[in-house]
C-alpha atoms as one frame of an Amber mdcrd trajectory, in Angstrom:
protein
 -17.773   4.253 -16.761 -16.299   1.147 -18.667 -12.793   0.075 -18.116 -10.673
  -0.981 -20.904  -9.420  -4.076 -19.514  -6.984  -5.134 -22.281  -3.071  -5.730
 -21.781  -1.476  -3.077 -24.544  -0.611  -4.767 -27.666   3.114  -4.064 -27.593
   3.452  -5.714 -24.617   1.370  -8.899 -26.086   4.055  -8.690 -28.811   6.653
  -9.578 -27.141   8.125 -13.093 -27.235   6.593 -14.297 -23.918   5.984 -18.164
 -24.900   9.398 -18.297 -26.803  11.280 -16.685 -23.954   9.686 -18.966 -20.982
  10.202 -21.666 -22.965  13.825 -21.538 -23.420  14.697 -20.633 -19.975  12.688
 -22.787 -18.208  13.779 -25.732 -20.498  17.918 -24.363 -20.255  17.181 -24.344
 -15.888  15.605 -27.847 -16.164  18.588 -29.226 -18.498  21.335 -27.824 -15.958
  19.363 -30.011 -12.540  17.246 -27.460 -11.462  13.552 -29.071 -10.005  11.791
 -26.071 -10.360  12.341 -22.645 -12.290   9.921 -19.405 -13.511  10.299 -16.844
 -15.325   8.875 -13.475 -15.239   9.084 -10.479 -17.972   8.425  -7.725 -16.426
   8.062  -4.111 -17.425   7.242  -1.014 -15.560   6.232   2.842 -16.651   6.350
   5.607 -14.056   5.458   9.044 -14.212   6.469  12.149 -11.754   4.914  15.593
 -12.302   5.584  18.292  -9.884   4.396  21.851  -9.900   5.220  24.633  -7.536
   2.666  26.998  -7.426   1.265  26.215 -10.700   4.780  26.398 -12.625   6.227
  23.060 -13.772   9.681  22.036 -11.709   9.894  18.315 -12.925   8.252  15.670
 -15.327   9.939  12.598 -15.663   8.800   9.254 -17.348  11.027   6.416 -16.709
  11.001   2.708 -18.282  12.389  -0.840 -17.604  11.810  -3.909 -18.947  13.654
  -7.189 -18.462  13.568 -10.620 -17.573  14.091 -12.842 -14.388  14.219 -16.355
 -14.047  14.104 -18.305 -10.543  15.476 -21.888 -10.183  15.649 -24.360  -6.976
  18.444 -26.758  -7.215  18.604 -28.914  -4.417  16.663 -26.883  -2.284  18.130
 -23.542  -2.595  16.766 -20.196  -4.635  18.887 -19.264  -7.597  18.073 -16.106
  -9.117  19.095 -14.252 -12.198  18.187 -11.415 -14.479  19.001  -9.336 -17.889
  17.492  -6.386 -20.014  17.806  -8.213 -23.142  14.446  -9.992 -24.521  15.982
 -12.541 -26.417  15.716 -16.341 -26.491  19.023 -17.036 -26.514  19.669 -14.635
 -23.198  16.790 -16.115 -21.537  18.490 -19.688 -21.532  21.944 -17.850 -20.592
  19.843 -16.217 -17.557  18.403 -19.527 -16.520  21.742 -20.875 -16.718  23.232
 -18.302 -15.108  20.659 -18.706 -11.964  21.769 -22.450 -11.433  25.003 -21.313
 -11.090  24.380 -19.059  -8.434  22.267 -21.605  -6.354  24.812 -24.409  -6.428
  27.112 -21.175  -5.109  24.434 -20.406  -2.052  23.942 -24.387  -1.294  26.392
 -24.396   1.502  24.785 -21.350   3.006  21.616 -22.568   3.025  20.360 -23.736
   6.051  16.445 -24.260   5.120  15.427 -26.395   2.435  12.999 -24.190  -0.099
   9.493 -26.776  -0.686   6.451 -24.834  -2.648   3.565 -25.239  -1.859   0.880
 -26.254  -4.268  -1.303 -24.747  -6.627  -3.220 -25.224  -9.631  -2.169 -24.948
 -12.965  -3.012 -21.136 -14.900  -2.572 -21.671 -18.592  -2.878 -18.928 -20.964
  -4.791 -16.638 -18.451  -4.783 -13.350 -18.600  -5.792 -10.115 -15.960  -6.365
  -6.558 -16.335  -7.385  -4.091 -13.164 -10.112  -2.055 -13.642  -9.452   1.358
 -15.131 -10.934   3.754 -17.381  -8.236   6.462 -19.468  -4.590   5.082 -19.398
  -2.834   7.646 -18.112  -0.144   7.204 -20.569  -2.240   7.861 -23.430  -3.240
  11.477 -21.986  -0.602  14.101 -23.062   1.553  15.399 -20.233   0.092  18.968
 -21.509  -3.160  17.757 -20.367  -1.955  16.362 -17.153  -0.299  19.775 -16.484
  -3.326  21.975 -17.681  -5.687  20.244 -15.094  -3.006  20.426 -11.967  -2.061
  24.000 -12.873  -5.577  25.025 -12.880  -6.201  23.061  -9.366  -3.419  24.728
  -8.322  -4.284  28.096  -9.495  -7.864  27.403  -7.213  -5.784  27.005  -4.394
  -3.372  30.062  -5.328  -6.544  32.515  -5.727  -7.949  31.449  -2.225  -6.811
  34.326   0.979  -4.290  32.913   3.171  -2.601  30.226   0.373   0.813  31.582
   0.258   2.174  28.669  -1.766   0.669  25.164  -3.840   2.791  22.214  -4.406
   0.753  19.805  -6.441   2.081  16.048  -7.694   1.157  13.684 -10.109   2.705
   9.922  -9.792   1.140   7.015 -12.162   2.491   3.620 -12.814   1.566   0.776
 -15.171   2.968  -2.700 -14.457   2.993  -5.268 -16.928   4.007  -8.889 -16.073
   4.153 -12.140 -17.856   4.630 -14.785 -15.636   5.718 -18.772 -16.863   6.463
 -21.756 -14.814   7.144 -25.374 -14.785   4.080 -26.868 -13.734   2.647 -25.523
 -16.517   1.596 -21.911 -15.734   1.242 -19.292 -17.797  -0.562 -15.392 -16.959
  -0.115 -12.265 -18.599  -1.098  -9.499 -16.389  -1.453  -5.496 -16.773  -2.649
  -2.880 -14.206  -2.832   0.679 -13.667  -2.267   2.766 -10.612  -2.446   7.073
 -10.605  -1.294   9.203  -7.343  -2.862  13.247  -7.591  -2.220  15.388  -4.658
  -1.941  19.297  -3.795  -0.938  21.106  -0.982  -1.817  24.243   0.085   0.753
  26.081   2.656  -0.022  29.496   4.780   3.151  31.855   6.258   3.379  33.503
   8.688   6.439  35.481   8.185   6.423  37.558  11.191   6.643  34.650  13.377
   8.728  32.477  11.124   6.096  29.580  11.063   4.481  27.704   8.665   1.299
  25.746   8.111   0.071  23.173   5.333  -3.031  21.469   4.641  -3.262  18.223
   1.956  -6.225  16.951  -0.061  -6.761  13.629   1.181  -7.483  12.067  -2.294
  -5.904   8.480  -1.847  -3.553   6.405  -4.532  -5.614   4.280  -6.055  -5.528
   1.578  -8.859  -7.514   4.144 -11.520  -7.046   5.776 -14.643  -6.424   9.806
 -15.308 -10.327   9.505 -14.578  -9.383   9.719 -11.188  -7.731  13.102 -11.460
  -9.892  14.556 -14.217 -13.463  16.140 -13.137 -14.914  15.163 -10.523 -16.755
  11.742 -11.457 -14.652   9.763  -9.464 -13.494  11.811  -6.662 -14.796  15.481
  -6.030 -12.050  17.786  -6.755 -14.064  20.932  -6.452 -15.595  20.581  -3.038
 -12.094  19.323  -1.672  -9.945  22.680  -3.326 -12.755  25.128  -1.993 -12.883
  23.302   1.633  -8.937  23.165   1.850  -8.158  26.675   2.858 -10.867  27.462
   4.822  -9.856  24.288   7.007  -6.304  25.208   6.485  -7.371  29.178   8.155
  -9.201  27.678  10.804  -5.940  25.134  11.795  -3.871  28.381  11.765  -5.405
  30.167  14.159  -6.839  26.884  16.363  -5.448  26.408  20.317  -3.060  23.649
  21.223  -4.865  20.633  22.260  -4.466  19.198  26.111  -2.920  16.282  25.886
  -3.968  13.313  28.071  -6.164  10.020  27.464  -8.754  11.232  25.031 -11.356
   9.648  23.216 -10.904   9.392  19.566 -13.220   9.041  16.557 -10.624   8.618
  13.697 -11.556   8.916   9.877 -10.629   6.169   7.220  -8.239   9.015   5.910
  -5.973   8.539   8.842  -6.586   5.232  10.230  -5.579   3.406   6.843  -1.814
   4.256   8.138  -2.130   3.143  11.532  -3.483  -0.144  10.445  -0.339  -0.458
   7.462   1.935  -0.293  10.600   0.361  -2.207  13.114  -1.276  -4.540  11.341
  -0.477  -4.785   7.810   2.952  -5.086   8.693   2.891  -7.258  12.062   1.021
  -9.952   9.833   3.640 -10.925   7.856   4.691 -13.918   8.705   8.289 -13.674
   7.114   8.863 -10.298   9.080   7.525 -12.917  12.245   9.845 -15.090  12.709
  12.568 -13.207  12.053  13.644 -12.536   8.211  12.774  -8.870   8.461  14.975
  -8.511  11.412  18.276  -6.314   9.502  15.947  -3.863   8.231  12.500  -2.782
   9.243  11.870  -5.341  12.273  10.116  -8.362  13.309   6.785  -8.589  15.021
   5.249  -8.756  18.316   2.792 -11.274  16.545   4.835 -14.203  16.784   3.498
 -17.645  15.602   3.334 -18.893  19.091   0.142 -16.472  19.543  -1.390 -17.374
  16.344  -5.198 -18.374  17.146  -4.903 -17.371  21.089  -3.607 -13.292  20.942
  -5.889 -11.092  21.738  -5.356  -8.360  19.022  -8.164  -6.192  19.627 -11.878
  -5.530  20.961 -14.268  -8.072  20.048 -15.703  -5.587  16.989 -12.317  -5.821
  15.535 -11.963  -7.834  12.002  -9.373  -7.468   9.708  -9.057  -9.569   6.039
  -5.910  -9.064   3.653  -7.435  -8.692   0.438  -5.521  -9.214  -3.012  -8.964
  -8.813  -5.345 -10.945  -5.458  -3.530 -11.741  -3.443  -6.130  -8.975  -0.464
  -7.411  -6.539  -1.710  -4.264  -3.004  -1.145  -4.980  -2.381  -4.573  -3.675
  -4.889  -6.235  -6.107  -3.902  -8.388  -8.868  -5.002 -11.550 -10.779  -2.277
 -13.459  -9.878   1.007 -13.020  -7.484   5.162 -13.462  -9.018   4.528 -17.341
  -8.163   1.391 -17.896 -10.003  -0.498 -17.917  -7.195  -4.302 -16.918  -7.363
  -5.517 -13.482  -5.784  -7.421 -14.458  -2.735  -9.509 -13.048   0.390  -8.771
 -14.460   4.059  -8.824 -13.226   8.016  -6.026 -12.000   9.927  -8.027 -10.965
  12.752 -11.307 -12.225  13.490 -13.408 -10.949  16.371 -10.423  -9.764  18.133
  -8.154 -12.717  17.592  -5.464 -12.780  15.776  -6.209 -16.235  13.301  -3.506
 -15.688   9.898  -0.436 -14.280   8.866   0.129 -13.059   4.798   2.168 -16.069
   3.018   4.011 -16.916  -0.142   4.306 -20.170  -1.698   7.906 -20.616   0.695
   6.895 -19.844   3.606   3.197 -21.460   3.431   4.695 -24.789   4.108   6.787
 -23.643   6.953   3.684 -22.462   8.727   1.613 -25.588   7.885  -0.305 -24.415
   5.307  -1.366 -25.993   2.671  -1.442 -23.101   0.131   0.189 -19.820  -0.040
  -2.058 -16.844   0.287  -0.865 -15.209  -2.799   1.667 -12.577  -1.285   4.464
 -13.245  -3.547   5.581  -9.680  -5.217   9.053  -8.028  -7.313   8.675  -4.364
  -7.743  11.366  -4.756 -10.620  12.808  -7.373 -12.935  15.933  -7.528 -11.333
  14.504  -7.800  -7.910  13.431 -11.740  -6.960   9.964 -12.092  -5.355   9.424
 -11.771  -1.668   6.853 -11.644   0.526   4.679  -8.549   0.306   1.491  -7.237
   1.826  -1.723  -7.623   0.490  -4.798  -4.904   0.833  -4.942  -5.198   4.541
  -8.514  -3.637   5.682 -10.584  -3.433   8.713 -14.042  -4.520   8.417 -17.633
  -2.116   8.910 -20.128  -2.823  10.928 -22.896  -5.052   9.293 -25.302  -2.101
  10.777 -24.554   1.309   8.770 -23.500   3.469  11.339 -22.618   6.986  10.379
 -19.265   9.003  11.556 -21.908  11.090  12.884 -23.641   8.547  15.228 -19.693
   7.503  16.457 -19.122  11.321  17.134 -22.423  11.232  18.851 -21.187   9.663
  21.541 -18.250  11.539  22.380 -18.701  13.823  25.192 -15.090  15.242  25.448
 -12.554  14.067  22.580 -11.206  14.601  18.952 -11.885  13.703  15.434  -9.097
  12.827  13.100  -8.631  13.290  10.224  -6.087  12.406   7.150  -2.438  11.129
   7.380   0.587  12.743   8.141   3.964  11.719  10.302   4.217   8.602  12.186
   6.109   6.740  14.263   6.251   2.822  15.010   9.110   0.617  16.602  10.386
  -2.251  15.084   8.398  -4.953  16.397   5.426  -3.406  15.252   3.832  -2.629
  19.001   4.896   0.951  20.160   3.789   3.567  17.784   2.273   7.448  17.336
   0.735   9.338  14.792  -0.566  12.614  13.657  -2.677  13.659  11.302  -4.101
  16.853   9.085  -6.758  17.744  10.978  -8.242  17.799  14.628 -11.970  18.925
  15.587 -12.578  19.110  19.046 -16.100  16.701  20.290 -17.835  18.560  22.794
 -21.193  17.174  23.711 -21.375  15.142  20.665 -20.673  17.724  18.300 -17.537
  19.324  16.603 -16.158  22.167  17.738 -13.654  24.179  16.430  -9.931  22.467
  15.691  -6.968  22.293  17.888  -3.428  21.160  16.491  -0.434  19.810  18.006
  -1.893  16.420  18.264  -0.261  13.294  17.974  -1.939   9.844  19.698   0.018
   7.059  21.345  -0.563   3.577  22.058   1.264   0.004  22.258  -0.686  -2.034
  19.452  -2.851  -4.357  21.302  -4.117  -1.960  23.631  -4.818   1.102  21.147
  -7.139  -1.772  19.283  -8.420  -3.174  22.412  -9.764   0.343  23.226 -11.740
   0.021  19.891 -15.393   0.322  20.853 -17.366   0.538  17.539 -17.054   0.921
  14.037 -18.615   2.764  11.223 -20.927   1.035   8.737 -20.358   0.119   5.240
 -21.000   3.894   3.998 -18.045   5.007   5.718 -15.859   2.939   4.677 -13.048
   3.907   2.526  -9.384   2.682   0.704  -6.690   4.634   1.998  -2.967   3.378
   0.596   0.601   4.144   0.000   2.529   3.976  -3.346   5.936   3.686  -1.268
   5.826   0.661   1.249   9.423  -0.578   1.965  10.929  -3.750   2.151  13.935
  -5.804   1.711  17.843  -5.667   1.253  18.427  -4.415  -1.277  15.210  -2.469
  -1.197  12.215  -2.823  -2.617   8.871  -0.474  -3.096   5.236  -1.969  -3.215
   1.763  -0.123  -3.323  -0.941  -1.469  -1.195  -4.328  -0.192   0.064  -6.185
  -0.427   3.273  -9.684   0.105   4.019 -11.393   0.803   6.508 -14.765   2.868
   7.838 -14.664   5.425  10.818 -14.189   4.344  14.473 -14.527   5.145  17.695
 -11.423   4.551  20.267 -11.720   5.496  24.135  -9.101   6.870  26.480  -6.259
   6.789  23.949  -2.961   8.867  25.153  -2.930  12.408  23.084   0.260  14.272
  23.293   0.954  18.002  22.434   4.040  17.368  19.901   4.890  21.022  20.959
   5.318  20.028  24.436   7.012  17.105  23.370   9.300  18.940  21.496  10.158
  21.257  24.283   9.153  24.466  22.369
């Protein structure tokens, strides 16, 4: 397939040049040293069906400007709706104001730190159908009839099935001469199928483990991209078999765990634990610091020695990829964890100098034009073996233990180190082979010593993007997508509980 790779022409219509130019001249004129500005507009799209009968569609969209300013070492920010020149000099303006209000707060002077000079550059991610230029009929058509394979299978009592797409469009202007336009593209499908048992009063449900991607309605359309038709016919006979499977035993456990679960467990413990502003301390109010402090940068063991992790902004159709971050900084590749060791922390162009970097890593994101840019997480991924080892060969060498497999609850503390998860599915290893699945399972571990226990790793063929539309951050909030890859791998004597048990049922 061919991706159209070309920012919509509405969007190039607008009066980017004319609108960075007057705000970024208007912050200069009132003693700001720096200012951007960003237009930024956003399209989402919900679709929800309920066994195969529509219960909401809803398109929702916002454009607006923002404009940034440092006057004497402190952020301004302001925003507006309006497109216009003469608001765009107001808003820069406006922004001064408000950082010669913060200067007596500020205890830490704001320094950038460098980068080259973008003019006129432009970035598109790599999709095939916008999925804003399908009719929601269609959309609904092709759900309704996944749903209705679902509906028509014994033991499927009820379907839910989702659709959630996004398209982003930036343009981003600065005053060392900057200037990007930017577009991408990002499409959510998912169904669940759920089995009652009304006599007991219980419930069961089993998800198609399909990951958000940054695709077109290819994605969800036929099964070119991802195979639809083996993963609805599949669902409810795994979904029968979880049903009626025995509670597992819990107890230290080996684990081979499937890209389709892991991806979460590495967003919490890793993903998250690497960012440096959450690190020392900025990310304290809300969601936490981290146990990976910068005192252990280069020294901390994080894992096993066939552990190696890399934050990727560029991996292709991550939700996390772009062109270019909300401070004109290029997408980039580099190691948080390398052989073990934990070597790098995700940066923007603020806090780059306060680590003693030289450049920021390109982590600067706003899911909204009236949001300012913080530091977000880029596609954070665990590496394959250079060998290509199969799931198969991992499971191989399981005598006793369980294989994982897709995302469901977790559980993490705020520093990152203390967490549990679940999952969809659990097959019992015996002897190197599945057998059967069990349920109740849930597997716990402090951070360090879950990936210390981390003997090998699946090869390049197993490796896959998991990711998250809805990744938290910030007072007030804000929401960012991101992706993490990673291949099948094989953990010994990790701590399994029985969540019934734990429960006390």
């Amino acid at each position: 397939m061919t991706a159209t790779r070309r920012v919509d022409s509405d969007f190039l219509a607008l009066p980017r040049s004319a609108l960075a130019d007057a705000a970024l001249s208007a912050a200069l004129a009132e003693g700001a040293s720096y200012a951007d500005l960003r237009v930024h507009a956003i399209t989402t799209e919900l679709m929800q069906l309920r066994d195969g009968e529509l219960e909401a569609a809803v398109v929702d969209r916002e454009i607006g400007l923002a404009v940034r300013v440092i006057v004497d070492g402190t952020w301004g920010f302001a925003s507006h709706a309006e497109l216009d020149v003469d608001v765009a000099a107001e808003t820069a303006r406006r922004a001064v104001r408000v950082a010669r209000t913060l200067a007596p707060l500020n205890a830490e002077r704001i320094e950038l730190a460098a980068e080259p000079v973008y003019t006129d550059v432009s970035w598109v991610s790599d999709y095939v159908i916008d999925p804003f230029e399908v009719a929601a009929a269609d959309k609904l058509a092709v759900l309704g009839e996944y749903s209705g394979r679902l509906l028509a299978a014994d033991g499927v009592d009820h379907v839910s099935a989702g659709w959630h797409a996004a398209k982003e469009q930036t343009f981003y202007a600065d005053t060392f001469g900057s200037s990007i336009t930017q577009q991408r593209v990002r499409v959510q499908p998912s169904l669940e199928a759920v089995t009652v048992d009304a006599a007991a009063g219980t419930f069961e449900t089993m998800r198609t483990l399909a990951p958000p991607t940054a695709r077109g309605w290819e994605y969800a359309a036929g099964d070119e991209v991802w195979d639809w038709s083996s993963e609805l016919a599949e669902l409810p006979v795994w979904l029968a078999e979880k049903v009626k499977a025995p509670s597992v035993e819990a107890g230290p456990t080996d684990l081979v765990i499937d890209p389709s679960n892991l991806w979460l467990t590495i967003h919490e413990s890793i993903g998250h634990a690497t960012e440096y502003d959450r690190a020392i301390g900025y990310e304290a109010a809300y969601a936490g610091t981290s146990f990976a402090t910068p005192d252990k940068l280069g020294t901390m063991r994080y894992g096993s020695p066939v552990m190696n992790v890399t934050a990727d902004r560029t991996v292709d159709h991550g939700l996390a990829s772009i062109g270019f971050d909300d401070e004109g900084v290029r997408a980039q590749k580099w190691d948080l964890v390398r052989d073990g060791i934990f070597v790098g922390y995700q940066l923007d162009r603020v806090f780059a100098p306060r680590l003693g970097v030289g450049r920021s890593n390109g982590c600067s994101y706003a899911d909204s034009p009236h949001h300012v840019p913080i530091q977000r997480m880029a596609n954070v991924s665990l590496e394959p073996a250079a060998e290509d080892v199969s799931t198969e060969d991992l499971i191989a060498r399981v005598s006793d233990g369980l294989y994982i497999v897709g995302d469901k609850s977790w559980s993490i503390d705020m520093q990152r180190y203390n967490f549990q998860f679940t999952g969809q599915r659990f097959f019992r290893i015996r002897d190197g082979r599945l057998d059967g699945q069990v349920r109740d399972v849930a597997y716990q571990a402090t951070t360090t010593d879950f990936w210390g226990s981390m003997e090998a790793v699946g090869g390049p063929s197993t490796w896959r993007l998991g990711g998250a539309f809805n990744c938290g951050k910030a007072q007030p909030g804000q929401v960012a997508a991101v992706s993490h890859g990673c291949p099948s791998a094989l953990f010994r004597g990790v701590n399994v509980l029985n969540t019934v048990a734990e429960a006390g049922r």
